[in-house]
C-alpha positions as CSV (number, residue, x, y, z in Angstrom):
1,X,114.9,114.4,129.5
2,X,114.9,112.4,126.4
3,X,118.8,111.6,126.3
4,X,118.3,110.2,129.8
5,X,115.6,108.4,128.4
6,X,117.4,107.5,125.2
7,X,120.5,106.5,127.2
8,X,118.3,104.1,129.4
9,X,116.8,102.6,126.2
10,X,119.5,102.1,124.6
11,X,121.1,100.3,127.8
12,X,117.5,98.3,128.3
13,X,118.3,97.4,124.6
14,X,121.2,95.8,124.5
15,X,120.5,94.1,127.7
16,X,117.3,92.4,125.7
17,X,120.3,91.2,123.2
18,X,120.5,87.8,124.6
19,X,116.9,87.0,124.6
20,X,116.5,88.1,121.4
21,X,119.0,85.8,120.0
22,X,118.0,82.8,122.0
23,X,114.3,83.3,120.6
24,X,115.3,83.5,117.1
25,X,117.2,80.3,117.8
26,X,114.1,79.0,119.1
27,X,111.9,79.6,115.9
28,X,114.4,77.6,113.7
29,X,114.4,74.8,115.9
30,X,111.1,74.9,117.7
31,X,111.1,70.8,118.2
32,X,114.2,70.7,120.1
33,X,113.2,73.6,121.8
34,X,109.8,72.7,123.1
35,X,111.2,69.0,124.0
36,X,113.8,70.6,126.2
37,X,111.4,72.8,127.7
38,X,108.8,69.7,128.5
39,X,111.4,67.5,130.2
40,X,112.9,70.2,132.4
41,X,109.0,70.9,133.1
42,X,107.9,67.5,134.8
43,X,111.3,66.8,136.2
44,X,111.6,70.1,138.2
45,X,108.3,69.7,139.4
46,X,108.1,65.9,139.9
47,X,107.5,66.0,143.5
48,X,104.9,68.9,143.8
49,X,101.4,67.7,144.6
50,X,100.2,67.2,141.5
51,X,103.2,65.7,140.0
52,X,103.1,62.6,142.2
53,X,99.3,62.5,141.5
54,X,99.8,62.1,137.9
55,X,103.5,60.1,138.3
56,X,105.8,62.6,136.5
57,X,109.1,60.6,137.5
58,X,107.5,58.0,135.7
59,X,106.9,59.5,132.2
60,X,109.9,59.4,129.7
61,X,108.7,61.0,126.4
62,X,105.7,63.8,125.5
63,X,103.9,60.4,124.1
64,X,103.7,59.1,127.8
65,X,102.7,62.6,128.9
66,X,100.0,63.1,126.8
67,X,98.6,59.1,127.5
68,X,98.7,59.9,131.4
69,X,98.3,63.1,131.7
70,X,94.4,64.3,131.2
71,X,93.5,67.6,129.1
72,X,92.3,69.6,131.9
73,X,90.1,73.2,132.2
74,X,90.1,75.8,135.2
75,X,87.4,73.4,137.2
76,X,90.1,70.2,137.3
77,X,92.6,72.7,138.3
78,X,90.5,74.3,141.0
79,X,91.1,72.1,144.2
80,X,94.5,72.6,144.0
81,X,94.2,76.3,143.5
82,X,92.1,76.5,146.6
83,X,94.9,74.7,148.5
84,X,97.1,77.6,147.4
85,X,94.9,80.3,148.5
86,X,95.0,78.3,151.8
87,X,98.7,79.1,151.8
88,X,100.1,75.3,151.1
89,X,103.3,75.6,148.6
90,X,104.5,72.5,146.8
91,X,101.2,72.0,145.1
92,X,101.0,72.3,141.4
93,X,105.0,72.9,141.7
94,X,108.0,72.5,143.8
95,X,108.5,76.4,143.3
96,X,106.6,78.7,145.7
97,X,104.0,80.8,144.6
98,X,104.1,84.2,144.5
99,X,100.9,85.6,143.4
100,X,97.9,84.4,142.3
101,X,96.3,86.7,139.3
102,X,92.7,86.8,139.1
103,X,90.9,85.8,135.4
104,X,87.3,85.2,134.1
105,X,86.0,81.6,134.3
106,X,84.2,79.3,132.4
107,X,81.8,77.7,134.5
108,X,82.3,80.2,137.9
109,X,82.6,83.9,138.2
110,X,86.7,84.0,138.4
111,X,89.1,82.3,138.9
112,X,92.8,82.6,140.3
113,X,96.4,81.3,138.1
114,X,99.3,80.9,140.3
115,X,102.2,82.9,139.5
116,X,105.6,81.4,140.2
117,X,109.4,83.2,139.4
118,X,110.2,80.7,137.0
119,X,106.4,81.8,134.8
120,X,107.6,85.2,135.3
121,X,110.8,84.6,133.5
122,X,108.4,82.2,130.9
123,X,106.6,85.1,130.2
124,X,110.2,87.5,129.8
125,X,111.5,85.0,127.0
126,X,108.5,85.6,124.7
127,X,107.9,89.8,125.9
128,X,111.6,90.4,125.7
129,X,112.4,89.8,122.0
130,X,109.3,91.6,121.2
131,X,110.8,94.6,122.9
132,X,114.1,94.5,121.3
133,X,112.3,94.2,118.1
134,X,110.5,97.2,118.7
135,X,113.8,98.7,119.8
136,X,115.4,97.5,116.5
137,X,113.0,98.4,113.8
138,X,111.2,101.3,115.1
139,X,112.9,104.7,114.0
140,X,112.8,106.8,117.0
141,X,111.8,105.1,119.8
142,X,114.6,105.2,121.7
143,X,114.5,108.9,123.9
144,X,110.5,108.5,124.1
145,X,108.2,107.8,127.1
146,X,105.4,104.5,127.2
147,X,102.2,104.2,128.5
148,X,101.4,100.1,129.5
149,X,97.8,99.9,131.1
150,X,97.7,100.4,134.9
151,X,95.4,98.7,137.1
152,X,92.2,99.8,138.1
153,X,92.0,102.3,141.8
154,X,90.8,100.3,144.7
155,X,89.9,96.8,143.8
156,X,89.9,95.7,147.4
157,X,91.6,92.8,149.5
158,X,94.7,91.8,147.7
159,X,95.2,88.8,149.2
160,X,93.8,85.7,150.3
161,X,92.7,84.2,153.3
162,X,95.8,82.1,153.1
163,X,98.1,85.0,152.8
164,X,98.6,84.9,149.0
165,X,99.4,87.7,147.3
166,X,96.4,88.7,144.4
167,X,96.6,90.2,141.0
168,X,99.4,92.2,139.4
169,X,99.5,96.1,139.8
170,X,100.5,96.9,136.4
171,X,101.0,95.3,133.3
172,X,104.9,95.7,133.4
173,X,105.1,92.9,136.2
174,X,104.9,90.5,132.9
175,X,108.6,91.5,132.2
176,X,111.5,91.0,134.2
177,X,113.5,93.1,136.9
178,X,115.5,94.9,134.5
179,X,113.2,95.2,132.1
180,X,110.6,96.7,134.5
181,X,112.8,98.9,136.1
182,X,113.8,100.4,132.7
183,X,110.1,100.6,131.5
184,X,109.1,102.2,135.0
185,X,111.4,104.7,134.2
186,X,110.4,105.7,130.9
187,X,106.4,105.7,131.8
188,X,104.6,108.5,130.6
189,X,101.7,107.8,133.5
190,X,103.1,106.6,137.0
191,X,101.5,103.6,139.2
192,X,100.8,106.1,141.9
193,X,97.6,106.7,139.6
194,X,95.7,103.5,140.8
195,X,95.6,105.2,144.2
196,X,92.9,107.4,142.4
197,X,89.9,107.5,144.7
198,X,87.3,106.5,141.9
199,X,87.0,105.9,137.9
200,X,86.4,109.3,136.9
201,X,89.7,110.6,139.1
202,X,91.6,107.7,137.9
203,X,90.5,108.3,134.2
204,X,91.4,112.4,134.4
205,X,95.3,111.7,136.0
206,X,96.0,109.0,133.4
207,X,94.7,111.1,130.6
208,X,96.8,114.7,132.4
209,X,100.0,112.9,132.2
210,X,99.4,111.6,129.1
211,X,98.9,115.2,127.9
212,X,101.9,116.2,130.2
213,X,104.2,113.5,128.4
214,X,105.6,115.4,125.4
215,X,108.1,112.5,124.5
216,X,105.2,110.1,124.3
217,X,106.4,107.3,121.9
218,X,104.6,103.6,122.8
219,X,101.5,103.0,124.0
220,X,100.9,99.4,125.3
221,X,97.2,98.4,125.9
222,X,95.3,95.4,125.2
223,X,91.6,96.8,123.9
224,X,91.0,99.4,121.3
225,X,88.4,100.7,123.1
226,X,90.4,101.1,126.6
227,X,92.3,104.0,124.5
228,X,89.2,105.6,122.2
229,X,87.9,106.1,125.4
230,X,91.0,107.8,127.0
231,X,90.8,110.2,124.1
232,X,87.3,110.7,124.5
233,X,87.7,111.9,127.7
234,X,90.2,113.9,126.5
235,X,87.8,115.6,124.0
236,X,85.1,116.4,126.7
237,X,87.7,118.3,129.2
238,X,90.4,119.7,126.8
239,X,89.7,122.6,128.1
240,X,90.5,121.5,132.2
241,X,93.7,119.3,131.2
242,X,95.0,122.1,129.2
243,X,94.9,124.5,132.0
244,X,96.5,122.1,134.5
245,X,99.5,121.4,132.4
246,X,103.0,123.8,132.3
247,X,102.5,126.5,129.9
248,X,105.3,125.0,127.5
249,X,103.5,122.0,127.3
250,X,99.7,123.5,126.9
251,X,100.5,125.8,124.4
252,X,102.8,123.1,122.4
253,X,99.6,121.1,122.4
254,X,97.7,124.1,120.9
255,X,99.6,124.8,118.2
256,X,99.1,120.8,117.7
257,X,95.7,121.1,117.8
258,X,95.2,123.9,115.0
259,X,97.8,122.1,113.0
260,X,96.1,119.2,112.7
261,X,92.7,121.0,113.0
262,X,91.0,118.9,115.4
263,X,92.0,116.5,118.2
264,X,94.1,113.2,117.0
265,X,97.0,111.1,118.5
266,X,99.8,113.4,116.3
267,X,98.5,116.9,117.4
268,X,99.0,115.4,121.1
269,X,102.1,113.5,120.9
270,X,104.1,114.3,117.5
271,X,106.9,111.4,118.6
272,X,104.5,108.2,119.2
273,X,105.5,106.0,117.0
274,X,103.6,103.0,117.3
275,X,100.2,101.7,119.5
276,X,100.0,97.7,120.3
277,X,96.7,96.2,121.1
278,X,94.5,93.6,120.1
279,X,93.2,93.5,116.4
280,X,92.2,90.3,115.7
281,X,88.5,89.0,116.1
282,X,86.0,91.1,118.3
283,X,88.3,93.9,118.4
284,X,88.7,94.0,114.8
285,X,85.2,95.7,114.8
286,X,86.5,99.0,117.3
287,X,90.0,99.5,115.1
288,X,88.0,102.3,113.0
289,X,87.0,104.5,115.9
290,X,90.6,104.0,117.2
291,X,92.5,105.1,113.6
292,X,90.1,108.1,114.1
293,X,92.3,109.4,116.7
294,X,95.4,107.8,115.3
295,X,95.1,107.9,111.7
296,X,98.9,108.5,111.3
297,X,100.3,106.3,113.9
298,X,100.7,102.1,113.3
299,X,99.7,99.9,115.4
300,X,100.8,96.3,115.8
301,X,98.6,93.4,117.2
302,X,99.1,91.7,120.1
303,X,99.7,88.1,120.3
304,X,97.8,85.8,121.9
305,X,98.7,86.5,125.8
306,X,96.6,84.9,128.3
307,X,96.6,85.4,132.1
308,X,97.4,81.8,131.9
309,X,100.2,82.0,129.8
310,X,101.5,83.2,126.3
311,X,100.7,81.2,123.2
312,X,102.4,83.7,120.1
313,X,104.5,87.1,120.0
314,X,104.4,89.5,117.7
315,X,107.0,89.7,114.8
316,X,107.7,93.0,113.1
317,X,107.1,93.2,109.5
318,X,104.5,89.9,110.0
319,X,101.0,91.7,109.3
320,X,99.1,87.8,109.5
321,X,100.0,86.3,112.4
322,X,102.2,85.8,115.6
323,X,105.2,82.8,115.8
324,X,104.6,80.7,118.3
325,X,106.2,81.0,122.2
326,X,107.9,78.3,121.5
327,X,110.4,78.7,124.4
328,X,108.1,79.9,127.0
329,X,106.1,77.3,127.6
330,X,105.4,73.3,126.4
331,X,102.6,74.0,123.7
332,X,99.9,71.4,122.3
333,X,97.4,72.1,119.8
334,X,93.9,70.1,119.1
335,X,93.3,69.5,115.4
336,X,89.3,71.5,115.5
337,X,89.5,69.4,112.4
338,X,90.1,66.1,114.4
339,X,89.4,66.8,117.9
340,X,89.4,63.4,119.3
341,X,93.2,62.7,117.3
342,X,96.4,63.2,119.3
343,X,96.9,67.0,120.1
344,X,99.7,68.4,117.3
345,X,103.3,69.7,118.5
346,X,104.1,73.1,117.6
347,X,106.3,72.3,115.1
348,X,103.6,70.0,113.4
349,X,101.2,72.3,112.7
350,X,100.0,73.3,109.0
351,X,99.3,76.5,107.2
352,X,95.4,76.6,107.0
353,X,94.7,74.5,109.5
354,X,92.6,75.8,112.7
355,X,93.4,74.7,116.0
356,X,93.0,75.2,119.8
357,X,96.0,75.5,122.3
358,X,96.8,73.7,125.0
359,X,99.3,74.5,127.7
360,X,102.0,72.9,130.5
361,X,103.5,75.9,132.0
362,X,106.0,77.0,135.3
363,X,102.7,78.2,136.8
364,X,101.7,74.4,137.5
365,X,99.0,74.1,134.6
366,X,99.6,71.0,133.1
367,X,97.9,70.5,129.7
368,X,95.7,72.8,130.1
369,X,93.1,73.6,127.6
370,X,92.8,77.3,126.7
371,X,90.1,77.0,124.4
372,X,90.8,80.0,122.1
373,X,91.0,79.2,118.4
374,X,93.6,80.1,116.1
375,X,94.4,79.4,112.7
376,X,97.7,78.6,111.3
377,X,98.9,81.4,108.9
378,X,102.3,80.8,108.0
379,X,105.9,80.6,109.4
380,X,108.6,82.5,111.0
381,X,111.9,80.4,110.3
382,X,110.7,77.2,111.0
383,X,107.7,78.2,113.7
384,X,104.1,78.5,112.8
385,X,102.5,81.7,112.6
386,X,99.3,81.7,114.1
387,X,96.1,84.7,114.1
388,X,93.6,84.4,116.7
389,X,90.0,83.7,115.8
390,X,87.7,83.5,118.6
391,X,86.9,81.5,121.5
392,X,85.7,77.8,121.2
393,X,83.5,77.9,124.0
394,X,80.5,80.0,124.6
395,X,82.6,83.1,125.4
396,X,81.3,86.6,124.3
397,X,84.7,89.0,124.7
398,X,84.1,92.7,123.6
399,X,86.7,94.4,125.3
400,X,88.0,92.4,127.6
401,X,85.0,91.0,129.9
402,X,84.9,87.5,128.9
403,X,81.2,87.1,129.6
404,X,80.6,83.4,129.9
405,X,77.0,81.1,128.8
406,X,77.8,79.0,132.0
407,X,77.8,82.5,134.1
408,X,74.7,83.7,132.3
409,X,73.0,80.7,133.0
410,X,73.6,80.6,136.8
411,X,72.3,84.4,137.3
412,X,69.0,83.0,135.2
413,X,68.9,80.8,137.9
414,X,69.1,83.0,140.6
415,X,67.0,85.9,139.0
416,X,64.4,83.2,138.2
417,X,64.5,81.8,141.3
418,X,64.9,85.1,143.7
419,X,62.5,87.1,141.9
420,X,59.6,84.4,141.0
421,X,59.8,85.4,137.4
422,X,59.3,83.2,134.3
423,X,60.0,83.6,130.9
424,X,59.6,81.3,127.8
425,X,62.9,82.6,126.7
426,X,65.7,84.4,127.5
427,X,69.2,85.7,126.1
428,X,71.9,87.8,126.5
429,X,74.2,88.9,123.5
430,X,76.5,91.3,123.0
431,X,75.2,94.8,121.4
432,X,77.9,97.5,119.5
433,X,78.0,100.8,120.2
434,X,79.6,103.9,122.2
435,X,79.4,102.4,124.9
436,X,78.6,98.4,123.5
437,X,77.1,96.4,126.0
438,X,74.9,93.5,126.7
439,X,70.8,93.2,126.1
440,X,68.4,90.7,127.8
441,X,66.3,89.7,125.1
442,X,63.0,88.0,126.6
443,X,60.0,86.5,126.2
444,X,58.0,86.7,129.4
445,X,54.3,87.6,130.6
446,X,56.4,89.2,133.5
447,X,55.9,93.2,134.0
448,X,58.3,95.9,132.3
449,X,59.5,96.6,135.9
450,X,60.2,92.7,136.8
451,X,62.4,92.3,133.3
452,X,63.9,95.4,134.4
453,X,64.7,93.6,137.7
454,X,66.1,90.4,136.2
455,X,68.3,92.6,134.2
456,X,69.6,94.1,137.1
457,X,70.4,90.6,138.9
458,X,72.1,89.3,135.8
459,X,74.3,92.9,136.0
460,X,74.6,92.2,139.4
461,X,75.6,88.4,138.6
462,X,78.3,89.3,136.2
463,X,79.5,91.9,137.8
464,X,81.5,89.8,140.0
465,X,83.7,88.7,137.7
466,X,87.3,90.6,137.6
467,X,87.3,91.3,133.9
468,X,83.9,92.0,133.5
469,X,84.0,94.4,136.5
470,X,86.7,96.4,135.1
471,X,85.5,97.0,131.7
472,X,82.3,98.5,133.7
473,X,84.4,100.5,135.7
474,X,86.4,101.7,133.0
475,X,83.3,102.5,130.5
476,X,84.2,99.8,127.8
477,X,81.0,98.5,128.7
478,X,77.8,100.1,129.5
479,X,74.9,98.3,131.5
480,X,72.8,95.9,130.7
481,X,69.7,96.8,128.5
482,X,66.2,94.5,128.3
483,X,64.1,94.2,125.2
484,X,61.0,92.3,125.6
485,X,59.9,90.0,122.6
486,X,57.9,87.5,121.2
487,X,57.8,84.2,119.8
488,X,62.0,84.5,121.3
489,X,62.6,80.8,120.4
490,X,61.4,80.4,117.4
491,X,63.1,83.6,116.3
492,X,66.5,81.9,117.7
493,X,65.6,78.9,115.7
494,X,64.7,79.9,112.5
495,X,67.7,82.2,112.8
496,X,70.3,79.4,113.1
497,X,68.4,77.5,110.4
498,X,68.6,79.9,108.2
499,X,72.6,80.2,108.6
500,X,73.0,77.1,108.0
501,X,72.4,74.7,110.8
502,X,69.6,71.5,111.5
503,X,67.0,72.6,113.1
504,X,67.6,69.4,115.5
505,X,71.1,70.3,115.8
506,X,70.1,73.8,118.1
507,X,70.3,74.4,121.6
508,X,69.0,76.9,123.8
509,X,71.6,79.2,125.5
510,X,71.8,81.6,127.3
511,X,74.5,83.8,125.4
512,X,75.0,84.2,122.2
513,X,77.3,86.7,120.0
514,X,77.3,84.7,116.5
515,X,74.5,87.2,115.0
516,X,73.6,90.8,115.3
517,X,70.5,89.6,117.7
518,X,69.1,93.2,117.7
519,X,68.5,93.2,114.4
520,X,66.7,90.6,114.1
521,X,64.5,90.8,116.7
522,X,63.5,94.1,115.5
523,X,62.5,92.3,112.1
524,X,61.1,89.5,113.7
525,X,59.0,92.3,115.8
């Protein structure tokens, strides 16, 4: 099995040749690149929708574009979303949309990014090189099987009232046709396993063939915490998985497992070689639990890949940051230091400096604000490096969930409004721990068993949401918990003071994940 795999990869490889040399082309011109990639951008899609709204076939440099075209969030772009779901093409561009992948939102529970063939292929000229790097500069890769993250079972109606297609199946629909029909090939867990009839069956096949793939050499995910608790299942039904495997295999694991002496990534799969998934920010803080299982395998961070689009790829042998996708998609940057200055170009940007992206992509999102925040770390050939930092707007993101204030605030509303309930204060912030979740800190005359109802509304509330949804289901996250306390605001206040901020400076929210908030309200208490 692993020359037919090796014989495939090898193939896959040197059909990734090409993009790898047009991207390393890219990073040592990354301003001619990204002004190529602008002007085919509003001339191919001059005459959708939005393009005669905004007069694309009159603007004739980036200057022009960024003068009359507004910086624009997911609420702007809604309308002509909707007109999508409807089943009108031409919209946001001339190219039909195929797909339209579900996200968290901002200010509302999801919302939907059109995907067209042309942001498919956007996508395949940043994921490609990365692959052939991996190809390239990983001993032994080649002749070993990958796991990527499969959907979730049963997520319901796929597509939209207007016959639009929902949401991707699996995370190798980011890559192209070759490339997924080589990767589908060499994965260690099939697609069949999001037919699984519920969580726990879907958990227990993906973790069997993982145990049943040998060969196991990449494993793709995006949180830490989506794999620790792969191997934590694992640990609680060694005992049924071994059983159910071919007696080669179980008994190849055993001797693993008294090699090593307990269970870790190398008595299971002696040829993984490497483990990409986030490690920057939030996720930083779940890396140790992971190297418990893995403490002999590497693992690269991911770059900063939205739903929306991709912002930076990983480089091997770059431990700081990611270069820039400079020819994926036309990339803008606000100066955080100067936010009301003309957004940066790619190529502009400086070491040090912290910025947030902004993006015109083949999906039809035309400088569109992303509002993560990176910081500028260095350079690959002549393209900024960039690490990830956080998000700029009232975003608390775990594992995934992307929990936003604005969401929190509308199932206060609701709760308050449903239930009759009042409090003097109220928050929700993000807690650590196997599993982390979220606690409802409040301040309320209200009765144990109505805070424990306004928890379950907001659960309720937020459970809506795609991402949040799926880190339930998948036991990332556990439920919401409610901690009744007193003097809540004062507590917030004096809090923030203390950090550092004017008292007249703070606002109430109703999220917040800049201090360990159990803490101290347990010393406040």
């Amino acid at each position: 099995m692993s020359a037919l795999l090796w014989t495939i990869q090898q193939a896959h490889a040197l059909s990734l040749l090409h993009s790898a040399r047009a991207w390393r082309q890219a990073l040592a011109d990354p301003e001619k690149t990204q002004h190529h990639l602008w002007d085919d951008l509003i001339h191919r899609h001059a005459q959708s929708a939005y393009g005669r709204a905004m007069g694309f076939d009159r603007i004739y440099s980036i200057e022009q574009y960024q003068d009359r075209v507004p910086v624009v969030d997911y609420e702007a772009v809604r309308p002509w979303v909707d007109r999508i779901a409807e089943g009108e093409q031409g919209v946001l561009t001339q190219s039909p949309v195929l797909m339209l992948e579900p996200t968290g939102g901002s200010t509302s529970v999801s919302k939907f990014i059109p995907y067209t063939a042309e942001l498919l292929a956007d996508f395949s000229r940043a994921t490609n090189p990365w692959l052939a790097d991996l190809y390239k500069q990983v001993a032994g890769l080649k002749g070993t099987q990958s796991y990527w993250s499969i959907s979730l079972a049963k997520q319901g109606a796929r597509t939209t009232a207007g016959g639009v297609r929902i949401g991707f199946d699996d995370d190798t629909e980011y890559f192209g046709p070759l490339t997924r029909w080589a990767l589908n090939r060499m994965m260690a867990v099939p697609s069949s396993v999001a037919q699984a009839p519920d969580m726990d069956a879907w958990r227990h096949l993906t973790c069997l063939h993982l145990l049943r793939a040998e060969s196991l050499g990449l494993i793709s995910v995006w949180s830490p915490t989506y794999l620790s608790l792969l191997m934590d299942h694992v640990r609680d039904h060694l005992n049924d998985l071994l059983n159910a495997l071919p007696l080669q295999r179980r008994m190849s694991i055993e001797q693993g497992l008294q090699r090593e002496g307990r269970i870790t990534g190398k008595a299971l799969w002696p040829n993984l070689k490497l483990i990409s998934c986030w490690t920057n920010s939030i996720a930083a803080a779940f890396m140790p639990e992971l190297q418990q299982w893995f403490p002999d395998t590497p693992v690269q961070g991911k770059g900063l890949l939205a739903t929306e689009g991709v912002v930076s790829v990983p480089v091997w042998g770059q431990t700081e940051g990611c270069a820039l996708a400079v020819n994926s998609h036309f990339l803008e940057f606000m100066d955080l230091d100067h936010p009301n200055a003309r957004p940066m170009l790619a190529h502009q940007l400086k070491v040090g400096g912290h910025y947030s992206p902004i993006m015109s992509t083949s999906g039809g999102l035309y400088r569109y604000h992303l509002k993560d925040v990176v910081t500028c770390v260095g350079y690959e050939s002549q393209t900024p490096l960039i690490r990830f930092e956080g998000k700029l707007d009232r975003v608390s993101d775990l594992c995934g969930e992307k929990v936003h204030a604005s969401q929190v605030e509308k199932a206060f509303a609701e709760a308050r409004s449903d239930l009759g309930v009042s409090w003097r204060f109220a928050l929700l912030a993000p807690v650590l721990g196997r599993p982390s979740h979220y606690r409802l800190f409040i301040d309320s005359d209200a009765q144990a068993d109505q805070l424990h109802l306004i928890g379950a509304r907001v659960e309720r509330y937020l459970h809506q949401g795609h991402h949040y949804a799926t880190c339930r289901r998948l036991g990332q996250l556990g439920g919401i918990e409610v901690q009744p306390v007193s003097h809540g605001w004062q507590t917030f206040q004096q809090t923030l003071v203390n950090a550092g901020q004017r008292a007249g400076d703070i606002k109430p929210t109703a999220l917040d994940a800049r201090h360990d908030w159990v803490k101290v309200f347990s010393v406040s208490g």
